[in-house]
ZAVO-287550 format. One line per field, with one value per atom (N, C-alpha, C, O): atom name; x, y, z; chain; residue number from 1; residue in one letter. Coordinates in steps of 0.1 Angstrom, whole numbers. Layout:
atome <- [CA; ...]
xx <- [X; ...]
yy <- [Y; ...]
zz <- [Z; ...]
chaine <- [A; ...]
num <- [NUM; ...]
residu <- [a; ...]
//
This chain:
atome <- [N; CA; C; O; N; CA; C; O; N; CA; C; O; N; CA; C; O; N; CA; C; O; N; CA; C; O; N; CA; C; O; N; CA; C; O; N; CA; C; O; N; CA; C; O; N; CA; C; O; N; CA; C; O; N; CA; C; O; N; CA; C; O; N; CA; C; O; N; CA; C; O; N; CA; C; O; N; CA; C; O; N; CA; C; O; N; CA; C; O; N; CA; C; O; N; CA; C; O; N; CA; C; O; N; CA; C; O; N; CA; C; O; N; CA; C; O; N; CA; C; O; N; CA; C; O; N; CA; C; O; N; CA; C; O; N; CA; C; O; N; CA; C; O; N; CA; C; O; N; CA; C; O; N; CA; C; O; N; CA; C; O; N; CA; C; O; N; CA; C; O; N; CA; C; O; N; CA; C; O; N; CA; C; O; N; CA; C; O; N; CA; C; O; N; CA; C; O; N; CA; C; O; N; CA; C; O; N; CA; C; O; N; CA; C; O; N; CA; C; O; N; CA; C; O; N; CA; C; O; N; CA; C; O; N; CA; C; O; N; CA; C; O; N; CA; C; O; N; CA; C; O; N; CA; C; O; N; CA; C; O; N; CA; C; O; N; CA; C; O; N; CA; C; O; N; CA; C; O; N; CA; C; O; N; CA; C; O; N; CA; C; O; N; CA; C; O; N; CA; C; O]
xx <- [-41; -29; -17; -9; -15; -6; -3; 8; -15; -14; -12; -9; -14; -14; 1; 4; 8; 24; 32; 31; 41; 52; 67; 71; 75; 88; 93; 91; 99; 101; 94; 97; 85; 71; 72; 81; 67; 74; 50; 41; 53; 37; 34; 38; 28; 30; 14; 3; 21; 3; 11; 23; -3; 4; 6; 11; 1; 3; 5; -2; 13; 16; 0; -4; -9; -22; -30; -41; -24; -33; -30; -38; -20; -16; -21; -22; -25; -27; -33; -27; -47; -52; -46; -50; -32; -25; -11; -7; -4; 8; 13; 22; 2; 6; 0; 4; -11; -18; -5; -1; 4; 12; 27; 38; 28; 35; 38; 48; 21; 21; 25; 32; 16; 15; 31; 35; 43; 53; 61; 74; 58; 64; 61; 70; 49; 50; 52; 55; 51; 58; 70; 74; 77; 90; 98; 108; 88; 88; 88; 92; 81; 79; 86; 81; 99; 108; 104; 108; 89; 82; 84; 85; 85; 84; 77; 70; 74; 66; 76; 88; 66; 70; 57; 49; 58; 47; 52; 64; 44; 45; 45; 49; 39; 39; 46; 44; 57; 66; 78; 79; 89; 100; 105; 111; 105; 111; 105; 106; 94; 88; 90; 85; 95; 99; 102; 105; 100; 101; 114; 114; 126; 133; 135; 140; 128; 125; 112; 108; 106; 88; 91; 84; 102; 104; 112; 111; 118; 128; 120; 124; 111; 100; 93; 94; 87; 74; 81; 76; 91; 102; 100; 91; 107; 109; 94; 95; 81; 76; 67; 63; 64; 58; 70; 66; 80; 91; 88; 87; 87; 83; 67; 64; 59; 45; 45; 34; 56; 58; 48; 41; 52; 39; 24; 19; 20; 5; -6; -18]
yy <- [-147; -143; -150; -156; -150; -154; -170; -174; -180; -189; -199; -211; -189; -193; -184; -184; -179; -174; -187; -198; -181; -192; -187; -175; -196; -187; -179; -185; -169; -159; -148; -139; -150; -145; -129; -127; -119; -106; -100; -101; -95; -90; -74; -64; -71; -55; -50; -56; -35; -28; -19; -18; -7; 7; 17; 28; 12; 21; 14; 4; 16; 9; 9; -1; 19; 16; 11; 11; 0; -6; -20; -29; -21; -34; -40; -52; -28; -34; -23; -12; -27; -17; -10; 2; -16; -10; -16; -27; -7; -11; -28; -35; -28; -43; -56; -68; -51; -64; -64; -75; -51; -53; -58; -58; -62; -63; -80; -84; -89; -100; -107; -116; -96; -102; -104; -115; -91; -93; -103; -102; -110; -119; -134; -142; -135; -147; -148; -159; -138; -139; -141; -150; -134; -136; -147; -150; -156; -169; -179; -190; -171; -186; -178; -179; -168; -158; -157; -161; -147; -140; -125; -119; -119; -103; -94; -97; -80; -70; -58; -57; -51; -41; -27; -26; -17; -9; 0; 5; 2; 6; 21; 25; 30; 43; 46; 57; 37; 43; 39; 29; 44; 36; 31; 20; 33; 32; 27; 30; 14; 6; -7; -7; -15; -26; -40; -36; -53; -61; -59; -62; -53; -47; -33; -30; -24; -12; -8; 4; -21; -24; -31; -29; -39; -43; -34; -34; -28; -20; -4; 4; -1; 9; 0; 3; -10; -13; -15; -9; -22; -24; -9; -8; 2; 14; 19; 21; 19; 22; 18; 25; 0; -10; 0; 7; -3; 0; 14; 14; 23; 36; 37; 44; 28; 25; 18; 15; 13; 7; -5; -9; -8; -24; -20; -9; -31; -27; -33; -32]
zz <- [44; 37; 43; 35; 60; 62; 59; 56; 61; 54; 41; 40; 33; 21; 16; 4; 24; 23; 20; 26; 7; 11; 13; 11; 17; 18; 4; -7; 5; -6; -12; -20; -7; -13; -9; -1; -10; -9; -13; -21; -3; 8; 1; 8; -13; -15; -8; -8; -1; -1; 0; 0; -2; -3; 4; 0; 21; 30; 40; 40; 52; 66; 71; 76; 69; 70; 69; 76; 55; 49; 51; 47; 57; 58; 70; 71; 83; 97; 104; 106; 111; 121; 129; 131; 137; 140; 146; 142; 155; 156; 160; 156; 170; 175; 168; 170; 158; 150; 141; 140; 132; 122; 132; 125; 144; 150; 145; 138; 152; 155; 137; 133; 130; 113; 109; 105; 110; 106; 114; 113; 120; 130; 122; 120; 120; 115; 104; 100; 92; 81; 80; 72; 88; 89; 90; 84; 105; 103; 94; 95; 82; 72; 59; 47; 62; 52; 40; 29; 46; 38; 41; 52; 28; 29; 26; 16; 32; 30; 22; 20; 20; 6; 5; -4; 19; 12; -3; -3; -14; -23; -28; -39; -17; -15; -5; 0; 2; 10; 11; 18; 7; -1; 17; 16; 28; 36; 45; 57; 37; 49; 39; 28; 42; 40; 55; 66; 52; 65; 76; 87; 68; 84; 90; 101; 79; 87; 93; 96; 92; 98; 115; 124; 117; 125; 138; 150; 130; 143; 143; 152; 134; 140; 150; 162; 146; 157; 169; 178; 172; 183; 188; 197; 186; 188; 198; 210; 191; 192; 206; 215; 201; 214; 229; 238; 226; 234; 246; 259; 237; 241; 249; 258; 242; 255; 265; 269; 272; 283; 282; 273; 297; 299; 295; 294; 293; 287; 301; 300]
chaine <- [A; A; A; A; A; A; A; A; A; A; A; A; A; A; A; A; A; A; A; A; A; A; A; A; A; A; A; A; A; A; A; A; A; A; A; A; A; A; A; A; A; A; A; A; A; A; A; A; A; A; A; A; A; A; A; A; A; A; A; A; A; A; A; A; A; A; A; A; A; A; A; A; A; A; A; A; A; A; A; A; A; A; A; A; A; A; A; A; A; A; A; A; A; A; A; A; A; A; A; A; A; A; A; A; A; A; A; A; A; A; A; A; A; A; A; A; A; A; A; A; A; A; A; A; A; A; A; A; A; A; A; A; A; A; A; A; A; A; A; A; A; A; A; A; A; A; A; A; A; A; A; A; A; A; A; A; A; A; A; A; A; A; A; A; A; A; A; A; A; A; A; A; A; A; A; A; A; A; A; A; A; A; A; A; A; A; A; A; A; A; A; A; A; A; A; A; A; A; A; A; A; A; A; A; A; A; A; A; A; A; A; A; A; A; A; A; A; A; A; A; A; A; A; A; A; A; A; A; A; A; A; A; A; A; A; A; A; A; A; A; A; A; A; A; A; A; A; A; A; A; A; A; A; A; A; A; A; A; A; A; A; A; A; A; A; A; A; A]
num <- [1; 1; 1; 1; 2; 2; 2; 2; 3; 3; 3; 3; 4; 4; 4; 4; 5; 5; 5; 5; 6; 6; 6; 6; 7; 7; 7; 7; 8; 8; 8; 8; 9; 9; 9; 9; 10; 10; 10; 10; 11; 11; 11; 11; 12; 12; 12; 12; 13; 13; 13; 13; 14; 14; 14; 14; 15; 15; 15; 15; 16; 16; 16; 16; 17; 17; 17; 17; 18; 18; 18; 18; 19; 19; 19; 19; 20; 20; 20; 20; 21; 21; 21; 21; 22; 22; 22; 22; 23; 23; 23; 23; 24; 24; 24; 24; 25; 25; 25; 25; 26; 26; 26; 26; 27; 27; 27; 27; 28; 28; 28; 28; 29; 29; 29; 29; 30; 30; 30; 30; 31; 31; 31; 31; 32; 32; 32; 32; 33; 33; 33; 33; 34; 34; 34; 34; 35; 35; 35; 35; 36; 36; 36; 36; 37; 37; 37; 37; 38; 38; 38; 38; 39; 39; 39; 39; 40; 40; 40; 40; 41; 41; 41; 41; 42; 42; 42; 42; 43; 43; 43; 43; 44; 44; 44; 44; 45; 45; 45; 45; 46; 46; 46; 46; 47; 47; 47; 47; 48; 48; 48; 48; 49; 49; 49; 49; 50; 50; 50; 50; 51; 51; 51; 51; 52; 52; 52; 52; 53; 53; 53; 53; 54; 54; 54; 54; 55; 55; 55; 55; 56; 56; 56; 56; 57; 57; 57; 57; 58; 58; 58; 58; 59; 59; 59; 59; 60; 60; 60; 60; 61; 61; 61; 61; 62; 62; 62; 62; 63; 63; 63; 63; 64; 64; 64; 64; 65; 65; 65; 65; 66; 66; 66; 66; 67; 67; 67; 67]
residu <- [x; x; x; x; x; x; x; x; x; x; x; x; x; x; x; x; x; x; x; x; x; x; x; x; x; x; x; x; x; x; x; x; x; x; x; x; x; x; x; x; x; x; x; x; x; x; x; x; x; x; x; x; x; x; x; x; x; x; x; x; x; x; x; x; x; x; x; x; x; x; x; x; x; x; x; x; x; x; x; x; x; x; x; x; x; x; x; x; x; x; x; x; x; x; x; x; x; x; x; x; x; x; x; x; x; x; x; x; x; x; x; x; x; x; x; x; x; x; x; x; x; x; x; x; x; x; x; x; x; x; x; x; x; x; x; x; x; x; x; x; x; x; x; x; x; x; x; x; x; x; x; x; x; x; x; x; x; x; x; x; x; x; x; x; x; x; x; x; x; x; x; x; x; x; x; x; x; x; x; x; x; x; x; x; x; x; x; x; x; x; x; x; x; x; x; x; x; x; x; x; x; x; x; x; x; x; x; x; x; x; x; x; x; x; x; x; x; x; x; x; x; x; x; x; x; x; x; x; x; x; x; x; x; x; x; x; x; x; x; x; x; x; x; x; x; x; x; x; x; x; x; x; x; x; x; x; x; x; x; x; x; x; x; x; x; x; x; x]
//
């Protein structure tokens, strides 16, 4: 998927769930989309989109200290 992204391109699924096993795999994925200003859009959650996907996961990584 992230390969075949092009800039503009807008990423729909329908759950933060469904997009990534978990916090730090949806971490690395929104990082390089972003890189190539591409966007996400969950569809069953009006309030997960690519910059309020970023400053949760921030939040979050943040709050588990060093690994």
């Amino acid at each position: 998927m992230i390969e075949e992204a092009k800039p503009g391109d807008i990423i729909l699924f329908t759950k933060l769930d469904r997009f990534s096993r978990n916090l730090l795999d949806a971490n690395i994925v929104v990082k390089e989309l972003t890189k190539k200003d591409v966007s996400i859009k969950a569809i069953n959650e009006d309030d997960i989109d690519t910059s309020m996907i970023c400053r949760l996961l921030f939040r979050r990584c943040k709050n588990l200290g060093p690994l």
